[in-house]
N, CA, C and O atoms as a DFTB+ gen file, in Angstrom:
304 C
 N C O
     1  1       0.858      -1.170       0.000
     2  2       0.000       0.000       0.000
     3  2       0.905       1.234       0.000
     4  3       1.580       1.433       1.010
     5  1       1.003       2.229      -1.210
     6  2       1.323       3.405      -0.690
     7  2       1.246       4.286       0.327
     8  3       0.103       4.472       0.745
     9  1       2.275       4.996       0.948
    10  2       2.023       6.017       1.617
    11  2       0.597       6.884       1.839
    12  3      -0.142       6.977       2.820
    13  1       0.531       7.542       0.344
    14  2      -0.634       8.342       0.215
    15  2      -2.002       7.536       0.086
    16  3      -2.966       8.285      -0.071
    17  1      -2.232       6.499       0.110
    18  2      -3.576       5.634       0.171
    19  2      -3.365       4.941       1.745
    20  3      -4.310       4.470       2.377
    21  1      -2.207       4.964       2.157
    22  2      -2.475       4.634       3.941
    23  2      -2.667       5.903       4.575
    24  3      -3.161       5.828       5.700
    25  1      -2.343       7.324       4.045
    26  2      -3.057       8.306       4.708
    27  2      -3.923       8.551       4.525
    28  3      -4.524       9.052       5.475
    29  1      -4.808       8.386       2.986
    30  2      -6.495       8.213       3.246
    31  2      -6.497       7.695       3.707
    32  3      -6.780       8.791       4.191
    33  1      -6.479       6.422       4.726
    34  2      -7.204       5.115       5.035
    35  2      -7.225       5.737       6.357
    36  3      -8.141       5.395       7.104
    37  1      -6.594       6.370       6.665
    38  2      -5.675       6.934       8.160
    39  2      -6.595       8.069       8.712
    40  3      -7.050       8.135       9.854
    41  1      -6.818       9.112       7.497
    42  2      -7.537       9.944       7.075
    43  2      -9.046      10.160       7.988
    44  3      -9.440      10.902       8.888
    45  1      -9.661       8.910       7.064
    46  2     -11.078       8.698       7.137
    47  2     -11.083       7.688       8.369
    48  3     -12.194       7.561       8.882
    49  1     -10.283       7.110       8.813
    50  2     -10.613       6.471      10.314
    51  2     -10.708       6.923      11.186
    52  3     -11.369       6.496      12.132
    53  1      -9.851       8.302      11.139
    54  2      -9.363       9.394      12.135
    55  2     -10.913       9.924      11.848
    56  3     -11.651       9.213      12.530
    57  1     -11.744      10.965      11.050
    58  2     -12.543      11.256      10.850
    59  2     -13.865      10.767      11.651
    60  3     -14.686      11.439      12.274
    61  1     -13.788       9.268      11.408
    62  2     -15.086       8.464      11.854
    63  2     -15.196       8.568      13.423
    64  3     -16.284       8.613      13.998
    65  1     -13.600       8.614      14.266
    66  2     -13.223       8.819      15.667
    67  2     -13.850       9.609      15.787
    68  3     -14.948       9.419      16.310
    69  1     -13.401      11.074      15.297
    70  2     -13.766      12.162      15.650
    71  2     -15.178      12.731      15.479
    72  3     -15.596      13.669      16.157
    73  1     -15.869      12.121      14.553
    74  2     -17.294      12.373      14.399
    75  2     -18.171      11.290      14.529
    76  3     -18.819      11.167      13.490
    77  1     -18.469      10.425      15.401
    78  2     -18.771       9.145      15.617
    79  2     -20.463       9.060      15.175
    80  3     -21.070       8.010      14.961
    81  1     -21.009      10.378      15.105
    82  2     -22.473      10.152      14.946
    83  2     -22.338      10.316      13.269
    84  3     -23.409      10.681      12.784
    85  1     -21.600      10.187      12.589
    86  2     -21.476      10.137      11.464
    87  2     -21.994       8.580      11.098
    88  3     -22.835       8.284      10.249
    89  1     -21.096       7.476      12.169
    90  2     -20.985       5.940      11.574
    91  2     -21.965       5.206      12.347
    92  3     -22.097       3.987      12.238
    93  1     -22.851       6.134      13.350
    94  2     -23.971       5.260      13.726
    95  2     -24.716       3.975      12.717
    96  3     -24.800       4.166      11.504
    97  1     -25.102       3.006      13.182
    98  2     -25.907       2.262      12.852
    99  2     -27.417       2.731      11.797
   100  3     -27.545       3.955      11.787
   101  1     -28.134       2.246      11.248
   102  2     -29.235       2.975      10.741
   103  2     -29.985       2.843      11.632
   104  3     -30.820       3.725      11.434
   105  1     -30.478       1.882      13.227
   106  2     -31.390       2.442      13.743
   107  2     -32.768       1.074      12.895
   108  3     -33.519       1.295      11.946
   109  1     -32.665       0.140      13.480
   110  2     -34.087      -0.533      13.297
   111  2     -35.343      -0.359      14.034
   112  3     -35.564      -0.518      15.234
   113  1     -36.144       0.009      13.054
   114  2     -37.620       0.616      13.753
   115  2     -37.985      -0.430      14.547
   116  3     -38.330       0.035      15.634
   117  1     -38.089      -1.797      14.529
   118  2     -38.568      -2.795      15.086
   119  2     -37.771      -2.666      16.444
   120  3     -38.384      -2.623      17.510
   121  1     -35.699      -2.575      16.353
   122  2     -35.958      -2.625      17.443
   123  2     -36.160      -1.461      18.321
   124  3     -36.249      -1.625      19.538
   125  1     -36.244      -0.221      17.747
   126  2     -36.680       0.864      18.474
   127  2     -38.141       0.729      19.160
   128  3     -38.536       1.203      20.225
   129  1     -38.783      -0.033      18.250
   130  2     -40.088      -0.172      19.131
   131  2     -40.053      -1.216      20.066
   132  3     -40.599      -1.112      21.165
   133  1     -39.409      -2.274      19.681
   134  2     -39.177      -3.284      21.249
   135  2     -38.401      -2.854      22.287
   136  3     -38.781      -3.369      23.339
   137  1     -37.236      -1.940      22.457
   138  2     -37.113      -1.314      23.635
   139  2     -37.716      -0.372      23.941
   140  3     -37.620      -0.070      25.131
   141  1     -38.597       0.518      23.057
   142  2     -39.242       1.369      23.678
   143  2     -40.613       1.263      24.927
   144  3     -40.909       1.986      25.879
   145  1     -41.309      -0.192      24.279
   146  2     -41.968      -0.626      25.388
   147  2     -41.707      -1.055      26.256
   148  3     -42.412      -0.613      27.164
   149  1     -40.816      -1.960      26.672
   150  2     -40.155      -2.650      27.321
   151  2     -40.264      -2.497      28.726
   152  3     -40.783      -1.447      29.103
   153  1     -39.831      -3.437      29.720
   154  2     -39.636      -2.474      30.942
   155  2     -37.922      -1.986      31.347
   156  3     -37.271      -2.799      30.691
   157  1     -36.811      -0.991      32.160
   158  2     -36.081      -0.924      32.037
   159  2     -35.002      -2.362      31.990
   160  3     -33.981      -2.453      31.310
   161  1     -35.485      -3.252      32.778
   162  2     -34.871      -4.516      33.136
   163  2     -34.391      -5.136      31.673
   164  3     -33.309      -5.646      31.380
   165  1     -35.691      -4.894      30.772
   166  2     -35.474      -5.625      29.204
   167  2     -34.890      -4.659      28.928
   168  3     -34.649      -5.102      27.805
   169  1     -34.360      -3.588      28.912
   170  2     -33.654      -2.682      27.999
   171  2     -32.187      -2.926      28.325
   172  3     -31.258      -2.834      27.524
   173  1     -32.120      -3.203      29.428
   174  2     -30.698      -3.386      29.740
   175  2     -29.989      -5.082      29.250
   176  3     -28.898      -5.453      28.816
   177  1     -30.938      -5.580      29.510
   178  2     -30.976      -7.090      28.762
   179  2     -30.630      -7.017      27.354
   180  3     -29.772      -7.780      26.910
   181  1     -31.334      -6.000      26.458
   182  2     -30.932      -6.294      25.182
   183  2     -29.608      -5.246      25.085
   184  3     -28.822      -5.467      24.164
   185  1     -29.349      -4.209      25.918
   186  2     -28.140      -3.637      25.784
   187  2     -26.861      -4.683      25.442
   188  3     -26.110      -4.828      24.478
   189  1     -27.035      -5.380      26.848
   190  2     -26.140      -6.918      26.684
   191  2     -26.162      -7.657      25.642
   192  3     -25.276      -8.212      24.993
   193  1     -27.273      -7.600      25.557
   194  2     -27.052      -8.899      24.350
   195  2     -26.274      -8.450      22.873
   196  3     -25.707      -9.288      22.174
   197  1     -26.333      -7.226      22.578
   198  2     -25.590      -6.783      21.938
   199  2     -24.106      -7.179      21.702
   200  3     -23.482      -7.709      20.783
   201  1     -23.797      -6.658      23.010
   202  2     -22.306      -7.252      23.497
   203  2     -21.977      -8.507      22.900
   204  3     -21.178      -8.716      21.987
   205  1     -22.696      -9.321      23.530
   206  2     -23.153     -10.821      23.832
   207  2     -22.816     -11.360      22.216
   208  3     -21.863     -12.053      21.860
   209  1     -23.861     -10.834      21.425
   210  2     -24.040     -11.638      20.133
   211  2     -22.710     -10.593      19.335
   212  3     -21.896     -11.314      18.758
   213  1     -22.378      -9.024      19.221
   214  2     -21.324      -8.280      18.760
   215  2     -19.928      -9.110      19.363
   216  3     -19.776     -10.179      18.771
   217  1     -19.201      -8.923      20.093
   218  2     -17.880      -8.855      20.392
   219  2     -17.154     -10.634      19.738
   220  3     -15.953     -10.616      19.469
   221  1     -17.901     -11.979      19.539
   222  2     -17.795     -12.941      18.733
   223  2     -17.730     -12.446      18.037
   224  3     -16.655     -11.848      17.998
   225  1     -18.704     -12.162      16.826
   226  2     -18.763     -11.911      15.628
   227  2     -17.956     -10.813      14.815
   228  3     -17.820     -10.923      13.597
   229  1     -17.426      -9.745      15.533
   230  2     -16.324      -9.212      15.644
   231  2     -14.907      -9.808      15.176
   232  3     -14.223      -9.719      14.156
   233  1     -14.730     -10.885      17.232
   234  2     -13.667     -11.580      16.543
   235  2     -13.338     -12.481      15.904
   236  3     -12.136     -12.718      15.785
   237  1     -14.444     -13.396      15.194
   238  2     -14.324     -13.932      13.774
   239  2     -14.061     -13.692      12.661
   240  3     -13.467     -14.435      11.880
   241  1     -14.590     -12.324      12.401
   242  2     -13.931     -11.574      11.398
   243  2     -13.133     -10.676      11.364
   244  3     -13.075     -10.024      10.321
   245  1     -12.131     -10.285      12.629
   246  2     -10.926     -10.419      12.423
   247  2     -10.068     -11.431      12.575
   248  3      -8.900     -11.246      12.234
   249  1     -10.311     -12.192      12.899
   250  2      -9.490     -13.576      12.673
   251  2      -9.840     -14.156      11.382
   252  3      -9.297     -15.192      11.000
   253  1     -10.685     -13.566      10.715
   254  2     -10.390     -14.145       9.234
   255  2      -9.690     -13.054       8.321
   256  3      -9.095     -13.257       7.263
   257  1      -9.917     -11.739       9.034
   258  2      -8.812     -10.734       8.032
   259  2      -7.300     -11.057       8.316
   260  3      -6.382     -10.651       7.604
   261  1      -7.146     -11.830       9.435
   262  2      -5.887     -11.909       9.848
   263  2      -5.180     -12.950       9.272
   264  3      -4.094     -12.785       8.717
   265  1      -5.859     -14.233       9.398
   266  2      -5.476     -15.364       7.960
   267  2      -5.768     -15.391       6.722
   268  3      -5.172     -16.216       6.031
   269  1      -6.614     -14.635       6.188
   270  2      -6.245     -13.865       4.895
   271  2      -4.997     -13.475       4.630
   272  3      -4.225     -13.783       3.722
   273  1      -4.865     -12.489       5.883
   274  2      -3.552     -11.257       5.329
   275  2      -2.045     -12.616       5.398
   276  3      -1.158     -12.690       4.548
   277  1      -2.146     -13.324       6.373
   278  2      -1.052     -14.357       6.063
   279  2      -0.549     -15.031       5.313
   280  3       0.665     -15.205       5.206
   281  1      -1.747     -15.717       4.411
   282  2      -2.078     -16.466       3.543
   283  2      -1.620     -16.170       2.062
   284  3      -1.843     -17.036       1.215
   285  1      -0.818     -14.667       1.601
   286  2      -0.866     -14.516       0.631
   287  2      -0.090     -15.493       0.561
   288  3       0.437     -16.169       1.444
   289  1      -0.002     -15.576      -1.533
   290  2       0.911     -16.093      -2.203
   291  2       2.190     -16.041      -2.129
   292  3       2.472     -15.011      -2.741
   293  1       3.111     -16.495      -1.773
   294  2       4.349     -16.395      -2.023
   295  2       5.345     -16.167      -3.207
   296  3       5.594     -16.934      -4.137
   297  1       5.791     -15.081      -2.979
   298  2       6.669     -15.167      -4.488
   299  2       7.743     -15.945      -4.728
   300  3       8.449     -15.768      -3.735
   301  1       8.365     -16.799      -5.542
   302  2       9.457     -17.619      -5.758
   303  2      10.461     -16.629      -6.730
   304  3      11.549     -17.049      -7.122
């Protein structure tokens, strides 16, 4: 990767930090309406579960960008 395409990359990550309501989620109406009824107990429940079902799925797919990135071809 060039220099100047790792400082875009650098760029726009820095950006997303700094303006985070930029990379929000879109926000599902469904589940806006299931925590909105809810009682607080379920809201905090699905806060978790977030976690819960996010931070796996996360690191699966960086552990597959990571044996990707190993995996190239070798040059002879």
């Amino acid at each position: 990767m060039s220099w100047l395409r790792r400082a875009w990359v650098t760029a726009a990550l820095g950006l997303l930090l700094v303006f985070p309501h930029v990379s929000n989620a879109q926000g599902c109406s469904l589940c806006k309406d299931a925590t909105a009824g809810s009682a607080p107990r379920a809201r905090e429940g699905l806060r978790r579960a977030i976690l819960v079902l996010g931070i796996p799925a996360g690191a699966i797919f960086l552990a597959i960008l990571v044996i990707a990135r190993q995996s190239r071809p070798r040059e002879d």
